[in-house]
N, C-alpha and C positions, 0 to 999 in steps of 0.2 A: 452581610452577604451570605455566610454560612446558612443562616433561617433560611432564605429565600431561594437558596438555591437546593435545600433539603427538601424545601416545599414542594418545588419545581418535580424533584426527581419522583418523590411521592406518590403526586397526582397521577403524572405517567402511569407508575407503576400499578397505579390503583385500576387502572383503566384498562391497562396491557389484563391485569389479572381476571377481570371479567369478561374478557375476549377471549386467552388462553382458556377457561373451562371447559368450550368446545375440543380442546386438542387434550381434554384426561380424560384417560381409560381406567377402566374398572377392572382389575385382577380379581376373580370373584373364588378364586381357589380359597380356602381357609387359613387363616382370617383372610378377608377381600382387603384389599389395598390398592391403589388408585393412583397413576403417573404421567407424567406429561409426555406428548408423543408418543410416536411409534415405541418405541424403547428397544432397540437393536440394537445390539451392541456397538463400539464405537463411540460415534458423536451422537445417535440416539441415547444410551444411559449418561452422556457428558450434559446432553438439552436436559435429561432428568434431573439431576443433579444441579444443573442452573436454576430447573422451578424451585425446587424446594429450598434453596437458598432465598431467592426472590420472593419467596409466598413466606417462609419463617421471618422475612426481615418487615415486610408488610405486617404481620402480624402482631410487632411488637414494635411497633411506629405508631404514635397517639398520632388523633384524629383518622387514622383508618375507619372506614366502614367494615365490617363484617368480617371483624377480626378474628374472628373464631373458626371464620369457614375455613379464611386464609391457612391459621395455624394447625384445623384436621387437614388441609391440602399435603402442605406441609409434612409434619409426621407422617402422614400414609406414603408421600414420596419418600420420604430417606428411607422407611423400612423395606419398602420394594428396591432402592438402591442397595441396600446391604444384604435382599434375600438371595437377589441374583445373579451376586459377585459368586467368584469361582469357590468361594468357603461356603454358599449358603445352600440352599435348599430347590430354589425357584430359576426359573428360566429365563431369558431374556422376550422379547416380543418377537424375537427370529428363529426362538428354541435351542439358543445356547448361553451361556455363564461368560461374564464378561471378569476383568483383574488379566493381572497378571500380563500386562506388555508395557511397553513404553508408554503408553499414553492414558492407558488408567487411571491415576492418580493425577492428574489435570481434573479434572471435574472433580474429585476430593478438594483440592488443592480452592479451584473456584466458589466450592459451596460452605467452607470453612467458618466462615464469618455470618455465615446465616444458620448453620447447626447450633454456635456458639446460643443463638435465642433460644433455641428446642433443649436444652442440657434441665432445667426443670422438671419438663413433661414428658423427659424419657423416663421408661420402665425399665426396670433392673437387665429385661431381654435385650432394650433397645442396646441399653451399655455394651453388654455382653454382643452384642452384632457390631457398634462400632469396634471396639476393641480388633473382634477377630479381624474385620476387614483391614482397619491400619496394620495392623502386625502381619498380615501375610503381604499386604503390600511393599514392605517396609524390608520382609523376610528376602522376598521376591527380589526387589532390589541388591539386598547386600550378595545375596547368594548366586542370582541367576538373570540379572538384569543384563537388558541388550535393548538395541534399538536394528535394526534391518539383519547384516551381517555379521554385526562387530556388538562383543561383551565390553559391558559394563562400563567406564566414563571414557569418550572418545572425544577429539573433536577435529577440526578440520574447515580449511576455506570456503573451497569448493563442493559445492552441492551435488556434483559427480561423484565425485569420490565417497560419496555417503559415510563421511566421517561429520558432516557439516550441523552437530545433534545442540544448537546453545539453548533453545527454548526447552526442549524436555531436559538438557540438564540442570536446568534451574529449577525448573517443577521437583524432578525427581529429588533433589537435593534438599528444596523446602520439603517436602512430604516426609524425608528421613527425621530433619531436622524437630518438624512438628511432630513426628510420632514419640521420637527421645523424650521430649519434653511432657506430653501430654500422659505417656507410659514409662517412668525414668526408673522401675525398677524390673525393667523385663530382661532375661538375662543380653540382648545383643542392642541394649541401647547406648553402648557407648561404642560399642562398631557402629550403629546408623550415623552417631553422630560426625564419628572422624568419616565417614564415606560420604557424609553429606558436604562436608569442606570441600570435598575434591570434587563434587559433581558442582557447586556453588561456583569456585574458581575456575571452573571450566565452562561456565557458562558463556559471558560477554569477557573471553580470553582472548588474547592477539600474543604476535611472533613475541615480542621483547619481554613478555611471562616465562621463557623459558632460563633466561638468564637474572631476573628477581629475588634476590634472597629476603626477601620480607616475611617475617614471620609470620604465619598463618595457624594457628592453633598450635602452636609447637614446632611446629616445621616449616622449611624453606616453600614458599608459593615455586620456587622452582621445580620441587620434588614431587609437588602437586599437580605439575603442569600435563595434561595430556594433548594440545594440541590445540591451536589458532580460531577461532568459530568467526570471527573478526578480522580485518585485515586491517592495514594501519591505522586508519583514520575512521573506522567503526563501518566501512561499508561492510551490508550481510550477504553474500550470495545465496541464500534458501531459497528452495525449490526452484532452485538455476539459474536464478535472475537477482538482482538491486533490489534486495526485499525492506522497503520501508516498516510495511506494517508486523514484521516478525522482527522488528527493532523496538517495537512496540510493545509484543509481546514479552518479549527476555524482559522489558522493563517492569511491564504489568506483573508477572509472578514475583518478581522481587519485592515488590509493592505490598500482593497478596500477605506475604511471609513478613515482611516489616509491620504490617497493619495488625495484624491480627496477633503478632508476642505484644505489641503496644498497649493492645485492649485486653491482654489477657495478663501482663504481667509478668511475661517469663523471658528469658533468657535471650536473648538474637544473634544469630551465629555472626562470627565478626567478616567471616567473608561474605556475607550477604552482597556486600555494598559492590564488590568488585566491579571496578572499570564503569561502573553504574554510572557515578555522575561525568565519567567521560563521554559513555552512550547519549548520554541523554543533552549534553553538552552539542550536539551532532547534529541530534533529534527536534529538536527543540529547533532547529533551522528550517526543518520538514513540516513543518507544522501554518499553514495560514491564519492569517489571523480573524478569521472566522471560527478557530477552531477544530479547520480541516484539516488532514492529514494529506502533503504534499508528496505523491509514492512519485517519483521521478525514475523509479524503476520500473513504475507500471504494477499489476495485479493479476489476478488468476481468478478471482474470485467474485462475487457479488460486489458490485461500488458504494462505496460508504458505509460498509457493514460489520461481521465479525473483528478487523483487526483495530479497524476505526472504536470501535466501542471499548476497547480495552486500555486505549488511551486517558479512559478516564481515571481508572487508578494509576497509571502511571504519572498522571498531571497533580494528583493528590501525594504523591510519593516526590514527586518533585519538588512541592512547595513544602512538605514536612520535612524531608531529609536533606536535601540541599538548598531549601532558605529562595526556590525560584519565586520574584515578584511576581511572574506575569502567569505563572500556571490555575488560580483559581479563577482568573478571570477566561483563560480560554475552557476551564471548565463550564463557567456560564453562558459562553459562545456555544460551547459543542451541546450543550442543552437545546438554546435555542434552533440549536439543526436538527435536534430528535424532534421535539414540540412540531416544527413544522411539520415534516414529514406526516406522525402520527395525529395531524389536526388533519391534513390533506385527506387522511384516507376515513376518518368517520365513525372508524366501528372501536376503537382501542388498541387496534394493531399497530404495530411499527412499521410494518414492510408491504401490506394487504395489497397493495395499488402498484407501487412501482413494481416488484417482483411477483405480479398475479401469475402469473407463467409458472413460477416453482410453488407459489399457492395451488395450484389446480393440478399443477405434473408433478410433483415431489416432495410430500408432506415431510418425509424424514430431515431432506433439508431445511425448507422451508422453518418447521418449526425449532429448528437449532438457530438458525437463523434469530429468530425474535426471541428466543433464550438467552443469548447471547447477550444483547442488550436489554433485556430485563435485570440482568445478573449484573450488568456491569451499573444498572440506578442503582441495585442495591449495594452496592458497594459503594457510592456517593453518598448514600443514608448511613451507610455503617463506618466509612473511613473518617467524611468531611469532620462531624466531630471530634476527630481525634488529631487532626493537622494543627499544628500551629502558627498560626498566620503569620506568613511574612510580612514585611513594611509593605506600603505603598512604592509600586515601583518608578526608580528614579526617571527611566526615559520608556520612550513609548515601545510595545512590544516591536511595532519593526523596526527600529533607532537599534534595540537590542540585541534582534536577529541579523542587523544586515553583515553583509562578508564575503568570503569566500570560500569553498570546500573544496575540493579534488582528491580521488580515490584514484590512482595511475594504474595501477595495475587489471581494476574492475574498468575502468576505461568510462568513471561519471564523475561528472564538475558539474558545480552550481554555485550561481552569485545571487547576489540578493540584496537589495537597495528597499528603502522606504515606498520605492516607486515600481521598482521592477524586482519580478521573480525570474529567471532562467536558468533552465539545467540542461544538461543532455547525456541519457546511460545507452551505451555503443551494447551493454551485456540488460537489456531489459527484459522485458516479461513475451514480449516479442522482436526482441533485436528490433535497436536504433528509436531512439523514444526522446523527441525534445519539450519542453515546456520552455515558455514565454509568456506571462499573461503578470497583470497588477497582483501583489504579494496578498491585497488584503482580500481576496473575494475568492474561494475556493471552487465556487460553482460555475468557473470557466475551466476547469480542467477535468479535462479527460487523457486518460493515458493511451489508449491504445496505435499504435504507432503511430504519434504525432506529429507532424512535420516529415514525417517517413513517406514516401513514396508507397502506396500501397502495388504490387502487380499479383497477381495470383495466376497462375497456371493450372488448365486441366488436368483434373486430380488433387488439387490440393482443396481438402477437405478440414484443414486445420484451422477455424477461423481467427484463433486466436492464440496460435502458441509458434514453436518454432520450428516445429515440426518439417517445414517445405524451405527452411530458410538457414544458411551460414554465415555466420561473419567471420570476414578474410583478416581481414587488419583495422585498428583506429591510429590514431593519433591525438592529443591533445595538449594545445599551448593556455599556458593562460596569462592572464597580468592583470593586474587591480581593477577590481571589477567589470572584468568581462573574460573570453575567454574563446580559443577557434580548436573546434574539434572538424576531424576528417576522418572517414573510412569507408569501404567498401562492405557491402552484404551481399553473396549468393545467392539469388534466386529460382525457384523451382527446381527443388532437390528433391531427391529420390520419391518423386510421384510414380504412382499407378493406376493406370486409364483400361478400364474394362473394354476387350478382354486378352488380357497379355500385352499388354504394351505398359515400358518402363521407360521414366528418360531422367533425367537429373541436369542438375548446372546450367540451368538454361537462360540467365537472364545475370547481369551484377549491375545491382545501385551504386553508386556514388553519389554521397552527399558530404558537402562540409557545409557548417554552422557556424558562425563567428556573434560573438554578441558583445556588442562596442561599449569601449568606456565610458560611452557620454549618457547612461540611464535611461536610455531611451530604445536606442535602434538595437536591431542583431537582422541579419542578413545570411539566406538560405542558400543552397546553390543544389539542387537534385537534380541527376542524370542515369537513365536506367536504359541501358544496350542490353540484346539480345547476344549471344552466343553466336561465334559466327561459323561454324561447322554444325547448325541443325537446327530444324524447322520445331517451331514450339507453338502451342494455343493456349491464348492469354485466357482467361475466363473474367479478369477483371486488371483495372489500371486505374490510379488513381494520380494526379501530380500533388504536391505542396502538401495536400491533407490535413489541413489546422482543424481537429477537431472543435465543435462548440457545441457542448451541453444545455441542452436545453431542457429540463423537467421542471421539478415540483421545488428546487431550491431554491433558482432563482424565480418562480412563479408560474413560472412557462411560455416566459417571453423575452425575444432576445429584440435590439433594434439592428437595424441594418441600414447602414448610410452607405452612397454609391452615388456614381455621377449621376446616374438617373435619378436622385433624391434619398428618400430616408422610406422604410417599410418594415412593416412589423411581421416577427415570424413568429406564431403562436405553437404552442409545442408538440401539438398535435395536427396531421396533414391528412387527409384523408389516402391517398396513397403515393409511393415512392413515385419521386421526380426530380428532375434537375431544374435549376432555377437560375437561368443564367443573367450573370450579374454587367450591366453592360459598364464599360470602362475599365482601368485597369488598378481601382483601388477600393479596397471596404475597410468600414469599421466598423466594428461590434461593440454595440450601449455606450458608445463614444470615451474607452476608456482603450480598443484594441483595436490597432487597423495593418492593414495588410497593402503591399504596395507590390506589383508583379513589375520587375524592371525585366524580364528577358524570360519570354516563352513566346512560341507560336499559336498557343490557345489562351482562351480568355478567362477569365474566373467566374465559378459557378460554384451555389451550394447543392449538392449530393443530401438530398431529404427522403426519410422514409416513415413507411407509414406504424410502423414496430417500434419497439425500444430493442438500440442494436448496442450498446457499451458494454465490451466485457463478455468471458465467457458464457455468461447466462443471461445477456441482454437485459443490464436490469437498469439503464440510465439511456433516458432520450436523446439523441444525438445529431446533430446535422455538423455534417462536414464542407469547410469551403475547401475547394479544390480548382485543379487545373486538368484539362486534357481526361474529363472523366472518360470511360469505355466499361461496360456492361455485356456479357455477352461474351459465346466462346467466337476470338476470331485467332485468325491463322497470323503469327507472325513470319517476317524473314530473319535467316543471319544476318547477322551485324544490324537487326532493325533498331533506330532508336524510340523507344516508348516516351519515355519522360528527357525534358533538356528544358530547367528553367533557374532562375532566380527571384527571389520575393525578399523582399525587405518588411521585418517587423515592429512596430512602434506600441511600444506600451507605456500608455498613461496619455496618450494620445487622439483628441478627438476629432472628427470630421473635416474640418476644415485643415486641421496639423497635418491629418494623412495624405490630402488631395496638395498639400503642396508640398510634400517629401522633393526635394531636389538630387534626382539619381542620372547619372549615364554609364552605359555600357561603355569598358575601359578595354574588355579586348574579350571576343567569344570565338574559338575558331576550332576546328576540326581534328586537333589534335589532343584539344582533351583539356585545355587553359580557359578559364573561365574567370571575370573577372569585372568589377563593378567600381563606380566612384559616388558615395551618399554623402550627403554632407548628415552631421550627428547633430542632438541637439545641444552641443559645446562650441555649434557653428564650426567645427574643425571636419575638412576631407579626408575621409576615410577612405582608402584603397582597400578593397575586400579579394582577394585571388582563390582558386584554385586550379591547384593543376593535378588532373585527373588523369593523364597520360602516364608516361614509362619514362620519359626523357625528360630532366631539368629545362625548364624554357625561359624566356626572358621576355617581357612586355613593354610598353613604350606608355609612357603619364608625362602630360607636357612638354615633351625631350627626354624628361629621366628618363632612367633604366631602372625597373625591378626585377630581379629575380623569383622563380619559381620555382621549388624544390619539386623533385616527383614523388607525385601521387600525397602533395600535401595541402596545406590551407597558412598563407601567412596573413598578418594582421598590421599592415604600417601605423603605427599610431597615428603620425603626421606625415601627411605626405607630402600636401602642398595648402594654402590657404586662398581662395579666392580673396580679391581687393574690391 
């Protein structure tokens, strides 16, 4: 496997590398030197930095073509990396010197393993430039290191409080660590080295680090401890939300730093490892078995890109360091996800097609972007060799993953079956985010508020963050495999509508989610009232919202079965429309179907003619939905927008979904909502919520259930037809 999938990563890269030549520039100042991208500071000289890792590891990979150009590529980038650091001579492409902050040594940190092949065909100056640069980074750190407000090793839960620093602590800390080692008689290298323990142990930290007397270089990991970046059970709050993919990262740089003393023979700090194969222990449930990265927190960022690619030294570090069976085979899977993509688009790009939009408007991004995962091949070409294979694993990757998670206090559960994936994060990337779809096929999810009621109000201009939106309260029960979450979210906060006019609080969702024991069902229940002291304009309304992806991964074709028969959606529509679906149930590619037991409107897919997933629109998307509305209209107080129930069946096809057997068990105006499905355990499921103020009581056969207020219960058994 290891050949074949070094091959793999190769070819890519060979091909990325004759399409990047377009995006290197020519420093023609004396000597001329030559770098990839814009090169502006930031993540401009971090994309720099990825080339010349990428293009030295090319370079010294047999069967390359045109090894030689790769390797002046190469050289000319590091030295333009090291002239324009804050020690050198030379400018950035935005006319300033980059070093010296938190995030500097990240792209040191990434291109490591690819300078290690240039150590040859450096010149006495080249040395003399790495030098300088690690040692003032190094210096910088011990001395004057900070990250926003707060000096030197912090850490913290929450993403507010901007104590919340795990991934650049772990960067930072390799960097100390690899400079001690690489320069072990400078005088302040055994200060990097004790300051890189603390930054190390503060990476993937949680509460019960504080009371740990485990010795850690000498000292108690207690003494060490500056502060939680972790919450009990590895959820990450960064950049405000259920951050999967920066679960990803903390793990990747530890990787970085484990990989590269392996190849080189030196030393490996022993807190390296910290809490690592707990993360990953976590992680590793996040994960489809396609290879994809399951964010159930949702994203901020371009879909399937920057954090997704860093998983793959993390999957290498997992099968080396902790003995994971199934990590080199989803390295092989997440291969075959790049390969497609960058076959789709023709030219050697990675991204050219799905993301033409930041191709043609935002080169600085853009080409960090395809940096990114250039960098991360080559780190498949430079690590995979050095792993040592685990066995053959005993049971199949989803036998391995399935279980249960809950993070209580972040307010996200997820269960996970051979058959069935669901989660639901109350704190996501846009507050209230559910997934439901088969564990093994990655390319049905999208995050963006899934199962969430979409409403937007005039003014709100935030398409994808949380900007116009609050969460009041969740709740969440669970029990072997499955699990009912409840809460309410805020709608239409502090908008402003040109010119002078301010309104806030003008709309609250309620939704619970319940996802049944039986591997099959989960069942929805969304309700969105207006405020009832003030007149509001909706600009959009969406019910149920089951996002369904449709681009270039899974080919661009989804199938659609419905009472009126079966019809194909190809992924491209010539312009935005509704497509209304007659009856009251669909399934999608006969593996996901949708069953509407309680709404006043019908199901329809919401198709457009754009790519709309995600802040920068870079994944095709058609939504099914209920009660679409487009367009600024006038609501009243106390109007109700959304009032429905949907029941969802995964692993389910056409003919399973059209005979779901549901009735409405009690709906009425006080706020009690409440369903009876049979599961497919053949056991009656009583689904309730009560969304009102006041405990209420419902009536099932003669029984009597109880309702708690403003919550979601779950009967296991309630009653059994004969």
């Amino acid at each position: 496997m290891t050949e074949n999938l070094i091959d793999d990563a190769r070819e890519l890269l060979e091909r990325w590398a004759e399409w990047a030549d377009r995006h290197v520039h020519r420093d023609h100042r004396t000597p001329p030197l030559s770098g990839y991208g814009p090169g502006y500071r930031h993540w401009g000289v971090q994309s720099n930095w990825n080339y010349l890792a990428a293009m030295a590891t090319l370079a010294a990979t047999p069967g390359v073509r045109a090894r030689q150009r790769w390797h002046a590529r190469a050289v000319e980038a590091l030295r333009l990396a090291l002239a324009t650091h804050v020690t050198g001579d030379r400018t950035c492409g935005d006319g300033g010197q980059w070093g010296h902050s938190w995030i500097g040594m990240l792209g040191i940190e990434r291109a490591m393993h690819g300078v290690h092949h240039l150590d040859e065909a450096m010149e006495p100056s080249d040395r003399q430039a790495l030098h300088r640069v690690l040692v003032a980074e190094a210096d910088w750190l011990l001395h004057d290191g900070s990250r926003g407000r707060f000096a030197g090793v912090v850490g913290g839960k929450w993403a507010a409080d901007g104590k919340n620093n795990p991934e650049s602590n772990i960067w930072s800390g390799a960097l100390l660590w690899r400079v001690a080692c690489m320069y072990p008689d400078e005088p302040n290298a055994s200060a990097w080295r004790e300051l890189a323990h603390d930054y190390l142990v503060n990476g993937v930290s949680v509460e019960r680090d504080v009371n740990d007397a485990t010795d850690v270089a000498g000292r108690p990991l207690s003494e060490r401890y500056r502060g939680a970046n972790f919450f009990p059970n590895y959820a990450l709050d960064h950049h405000g939300y259920l951050n999967v993919g920066y679960m990803v990262i903390c793990a990747s740089n530890a990787a970085i730093l484990h990989f590269d003393t392996k190849k080189t023979r030196v030393e490996r700090p022993e807190s390296l490892d910290h809490h690592q194969r707990d993360l990953w222990n976590v992680l590793k449930r996040m994960v489809f078995a396609d290879g994809r990265l399951a964010r159930i927190g949702g994203d901020s960022r371009v879909r399937y890109a920057y954090c997704q690619e860093y998983l793959f030294p993390a999957l290498l570090y997992a099968a080396d360091r902790f003995g994971d069976e199934h990590a080199l085979d989803l390295v092989e899977r997440q291969l075959v996800l790049v390969r497609r993509e960058a076959d789709a688009n023709g030219d050697g790009s990675f991204y050219g097609t799905r993301v033409a939009s930041l191709r043609d408007g935002n080169p600085h991004y853009f080409t960090r972007l395809e940096s990114d995962r250039a960098v991360a091949l080559a780190m498949v070409i430079n690590y995979l060799p050095l792993v040592d294979a685990p066995p053959a694993p005993p049971v199949p990757f989803d036998e391995a993953v399935a279980g249960d998670w809950f993070e209580e206090e972040h307010g996200a559960v997820m269960t996970r079956s051979t058959r069935r994936f669901a989660s639901f994060s109350w704190r996501a990337r846009e507050l209230g985010q559910g997934l439901c779809l088969p564990p093994a096929d990655g390319s049905l999810a999208e995050w963006s508020r899934n199962l969430c009621p979409v409403v937007r109000f005039l003014g709100d201009t935030d398409r994808s963050g949380t900007a116009h939106r609050r969460l009041l309260h969740s709740t969440v029960t669970t029990t072997t495999g499955g699990f009912v979450t409840c809460g309410e979210i805020m709608e239409g906060v502090d908008v402003s509508i040109d010119e002078g006019a301010r309104c806030t609080d003008q709309a609250v969702t309620q939704l619970a989610f319940a996802v049944l024991p039986d591997d099959r069902t989960s069942v929805v229940f969304q309700r969105v009232v207006c405020a009832t002291d003030r007149i509001g304009y909706v600009t959009e309304v969406k019910g149920l919202h089951m996002n369904i992806p449709n681009d270039v991964f899974n080919t661009g074709v989804r199938t659609i079965s419905s009472a009126a028969g079966t019809a194909i959606l190809e992924t491209r529509t010539p312009r935005d429309e509704l497509v209304e679906v007659p009856g009251r149930w669909v399934n999608v590619d006969g593996v996901l179907g949708v069953v509407l037991i309680r709404g006043d409107d019908g199901l329809c897919i919401d198709r457009s003619a754009s790519p709309r997933g995600g802040t920068y629109s870079s994944l095709r998307v058609d939504e099914l939905c209920s009660g679409v509305h487009h367009g600024v209209r006038r609501v009243d107080p106390g109007e109700v927008l959304v009032d429905l129930c949907c029941a969802l069946l995964v692993g389910a096809d056409a003919a399973e979904t059209a005979a779901l057997e549901t009735e409405t068990a009690a709906w009425d105006a006080c706020g009690v909502r409440a369903v009876q499905v049979r599961g497919a355990d053949g056991t009656e499921y009583l689904v309730a919520a009560n969304f009102g103020t006041e405990p209420a009581q419902i009536s099932v056969d003669g029984s009597i259930a109880a309702v708690p207020a403003r919550s979601a219960v779950m009967e296991a058994v309630v009653y059994y037809r004969q």
